[in-house]
BAFI-3210 file (N, C-alpha, C; in Angstrom, 3 decimals, decimal comma, padded with zeros to 6 digits):
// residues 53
n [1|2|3|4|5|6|7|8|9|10|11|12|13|14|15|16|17|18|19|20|21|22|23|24|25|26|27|28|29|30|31|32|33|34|35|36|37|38|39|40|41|42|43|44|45|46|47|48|49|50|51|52|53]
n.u [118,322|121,560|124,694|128,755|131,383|134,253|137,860|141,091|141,611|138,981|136,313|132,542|129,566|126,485|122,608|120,849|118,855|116,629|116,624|117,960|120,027|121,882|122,712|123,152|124,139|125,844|125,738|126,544|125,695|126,647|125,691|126,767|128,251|129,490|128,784|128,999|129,080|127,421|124,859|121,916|122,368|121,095|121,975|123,189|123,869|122,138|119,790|119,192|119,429|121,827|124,207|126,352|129,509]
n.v [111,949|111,623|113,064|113,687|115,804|116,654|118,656|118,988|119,614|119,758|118,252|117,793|116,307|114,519|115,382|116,203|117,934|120,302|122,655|121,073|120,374|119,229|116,396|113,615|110,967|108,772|105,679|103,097|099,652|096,574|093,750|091,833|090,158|087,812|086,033|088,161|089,933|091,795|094,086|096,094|098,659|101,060|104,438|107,056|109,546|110,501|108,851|107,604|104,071|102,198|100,632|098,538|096,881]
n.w [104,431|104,425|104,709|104,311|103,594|103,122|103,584|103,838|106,688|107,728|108,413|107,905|108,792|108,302|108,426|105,731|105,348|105,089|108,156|110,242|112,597|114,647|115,366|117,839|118,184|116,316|114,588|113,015|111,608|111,031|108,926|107,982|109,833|111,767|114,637|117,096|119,616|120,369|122,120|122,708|125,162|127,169|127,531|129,753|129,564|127,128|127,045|124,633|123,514|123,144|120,996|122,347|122,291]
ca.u [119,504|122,832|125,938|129,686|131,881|135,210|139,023|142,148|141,790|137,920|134,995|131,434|129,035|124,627|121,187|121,447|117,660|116,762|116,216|118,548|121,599|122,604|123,147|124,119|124,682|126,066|125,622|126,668|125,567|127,230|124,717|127,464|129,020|128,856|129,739|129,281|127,936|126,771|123,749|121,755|122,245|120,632|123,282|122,178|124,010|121,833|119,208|119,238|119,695|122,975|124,736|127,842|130,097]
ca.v [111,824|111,969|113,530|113,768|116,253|117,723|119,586|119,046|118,842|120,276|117,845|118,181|114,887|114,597|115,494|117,429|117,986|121,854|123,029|119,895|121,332|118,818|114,990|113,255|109,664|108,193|104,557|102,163|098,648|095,660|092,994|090,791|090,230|086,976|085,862|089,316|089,473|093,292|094,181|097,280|099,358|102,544|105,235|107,888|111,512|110,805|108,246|106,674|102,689|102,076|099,481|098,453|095,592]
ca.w [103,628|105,138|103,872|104,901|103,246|103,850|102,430|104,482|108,312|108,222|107,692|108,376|108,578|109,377|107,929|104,701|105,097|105,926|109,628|111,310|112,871|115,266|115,437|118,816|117,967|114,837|114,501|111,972|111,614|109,490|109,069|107,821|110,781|112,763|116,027|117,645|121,258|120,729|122,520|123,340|126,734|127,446|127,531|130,892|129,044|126,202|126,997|123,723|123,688|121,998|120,258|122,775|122,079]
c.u [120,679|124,042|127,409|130,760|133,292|136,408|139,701|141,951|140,263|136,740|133,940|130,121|127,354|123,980|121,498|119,721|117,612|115,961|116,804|119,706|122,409|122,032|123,762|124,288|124,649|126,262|125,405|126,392|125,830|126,652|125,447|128,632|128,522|129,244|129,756|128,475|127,800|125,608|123,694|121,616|121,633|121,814|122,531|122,849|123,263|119,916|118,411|119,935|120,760|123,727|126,337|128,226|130,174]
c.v [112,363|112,083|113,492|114,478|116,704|117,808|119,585|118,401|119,053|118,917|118,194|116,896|115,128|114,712|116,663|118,149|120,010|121,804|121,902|120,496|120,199|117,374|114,604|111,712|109,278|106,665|103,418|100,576|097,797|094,391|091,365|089,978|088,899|086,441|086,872|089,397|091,089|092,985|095,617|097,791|101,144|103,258|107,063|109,081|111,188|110,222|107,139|105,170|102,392|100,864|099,225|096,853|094,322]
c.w [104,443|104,154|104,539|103,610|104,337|102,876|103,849|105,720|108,691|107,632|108,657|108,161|109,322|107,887|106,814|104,890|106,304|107,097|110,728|111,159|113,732|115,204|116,925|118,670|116,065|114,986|112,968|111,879|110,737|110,009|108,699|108,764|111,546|113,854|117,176|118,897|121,358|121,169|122,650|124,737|126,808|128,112|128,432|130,066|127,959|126,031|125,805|123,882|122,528|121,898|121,160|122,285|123,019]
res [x|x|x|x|x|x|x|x|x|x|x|x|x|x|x|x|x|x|x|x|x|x|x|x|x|x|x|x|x|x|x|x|x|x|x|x|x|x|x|x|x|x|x|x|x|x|x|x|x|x|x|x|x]
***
């Protein structure tokens, strides 16, 4: 379960689930989308395969 809260200039966004502190990729996907020449590339500071345009 993911959450995103915040108040003024402070928010705070991830895993509401106890003992997860950190998040390094956030990735959104819109399935309604057509025409789009995204593909995945492996990304070397993280090594996760990510969604570029």
């Amino acid at each position: 379960m993911h959450m995103a809260c915040g108040r003024g200039d402070n928010t705070i966004t991830g895993c509401i689930r106890k003992g997860v502190r950190v998040w390094q990729v956030m990735e959104v996907i819109i399935h309604e989308l057509t025409g789009s020449i995204g593909m995945r590339k492996k990304d070397a500071a993280t090594g996760f395969d990510l969604l570029i345009p």
